[in-house]
C-alpha positions in Angstrom: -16.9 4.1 0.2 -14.4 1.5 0.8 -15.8 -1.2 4.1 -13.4 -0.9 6.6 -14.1 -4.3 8.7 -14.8 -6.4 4.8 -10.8 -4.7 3.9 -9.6 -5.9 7.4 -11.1 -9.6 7.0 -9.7 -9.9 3.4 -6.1 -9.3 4.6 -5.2 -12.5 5.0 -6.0 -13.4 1.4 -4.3 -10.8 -0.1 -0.9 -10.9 1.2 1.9 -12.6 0.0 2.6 -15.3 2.2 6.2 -15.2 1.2 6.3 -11.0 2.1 5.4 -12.0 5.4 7.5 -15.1 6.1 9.7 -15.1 9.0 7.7 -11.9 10.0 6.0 -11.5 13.4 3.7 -8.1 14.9 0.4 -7.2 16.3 -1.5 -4.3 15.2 -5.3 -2.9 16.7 -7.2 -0.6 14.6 -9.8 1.1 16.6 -12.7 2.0 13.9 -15.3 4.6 14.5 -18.2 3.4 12.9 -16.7 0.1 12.2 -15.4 -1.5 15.2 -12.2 -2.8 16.8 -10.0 -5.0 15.4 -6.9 -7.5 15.5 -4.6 -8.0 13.0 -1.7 -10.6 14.2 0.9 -11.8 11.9 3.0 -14.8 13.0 5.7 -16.1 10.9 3.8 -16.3 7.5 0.6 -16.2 9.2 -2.0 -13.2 9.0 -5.2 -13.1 11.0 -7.6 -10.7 11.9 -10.1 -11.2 14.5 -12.7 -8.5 15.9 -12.1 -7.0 19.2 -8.5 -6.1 21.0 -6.2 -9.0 21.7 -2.8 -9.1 22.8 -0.4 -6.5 23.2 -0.1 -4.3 20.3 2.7 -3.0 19.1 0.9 -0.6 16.8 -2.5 0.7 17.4 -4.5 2.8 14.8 -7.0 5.1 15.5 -9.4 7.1 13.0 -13.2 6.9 11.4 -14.3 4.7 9.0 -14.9 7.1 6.9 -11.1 8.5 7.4 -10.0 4.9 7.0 -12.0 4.7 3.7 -10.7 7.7 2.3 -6.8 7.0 3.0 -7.4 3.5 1.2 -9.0 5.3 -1.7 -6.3 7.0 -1.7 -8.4 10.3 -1.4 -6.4 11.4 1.5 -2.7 11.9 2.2 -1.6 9.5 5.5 0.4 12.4 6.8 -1.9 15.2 6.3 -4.4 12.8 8.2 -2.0 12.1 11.2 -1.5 15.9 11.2 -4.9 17.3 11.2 -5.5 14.5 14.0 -7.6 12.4 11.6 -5.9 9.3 12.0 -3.8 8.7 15.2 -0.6 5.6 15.2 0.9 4.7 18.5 4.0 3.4 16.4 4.3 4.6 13.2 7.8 3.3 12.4 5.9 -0.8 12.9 3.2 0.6 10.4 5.2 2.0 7.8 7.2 -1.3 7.6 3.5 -3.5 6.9 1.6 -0.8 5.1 2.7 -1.3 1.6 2.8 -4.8 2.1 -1.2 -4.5 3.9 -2.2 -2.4 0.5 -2.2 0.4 3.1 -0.2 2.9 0.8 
């Protein structure tokens, strides 16, 4: 199983700081079983910080072990929005960071 809050914390490492140049949003992922978190990205800047700060414009909600499964890729995002497994606020503002977050 995939941790949800070490994932979360490597962001910042991961992503291209050229993919997120010029780029600006604020996202919350509320995890069951791991926590709440902040994920800000501010013009080539990505940072995650525990706990909900700032005004969102994209908050996910699901388990860590839903969260685990969809970054395994053992779970289809749309089947798990459907089935009321995992639950976006704004799904247009995560489809346009997902790829980029290693989300899909």
């Amino acid at each position: 199983m995939i941790d949800v809050k070490k994932f979360l914390h490597e962001l910042p490492a991961k992503v291209s700081q050229e993919a997120i140049e010029g780029l600006s949003t604020l996202f919350h992922f509320d995890i069951d079983g791991s926590g709440q978190y902040t994920v800000k990205l501010d013009d080539g800047k990505l940072d995650v910080s525990e706990g909900l700060n700032g005004d969102a414009a994209c908050k996910v909600t699901a388990s860590a072990d839903t969260i685990s499964k969809l970054l395994s890729k053992d779970l289809n995002p749309m089947m798990a929005m459907m089935t009321g497994k995992l639950k976006i606020s704004n799904p247009g503002e995560m489809l346009k960071y997902a790829k980029m977050f290693g989300l899909m």
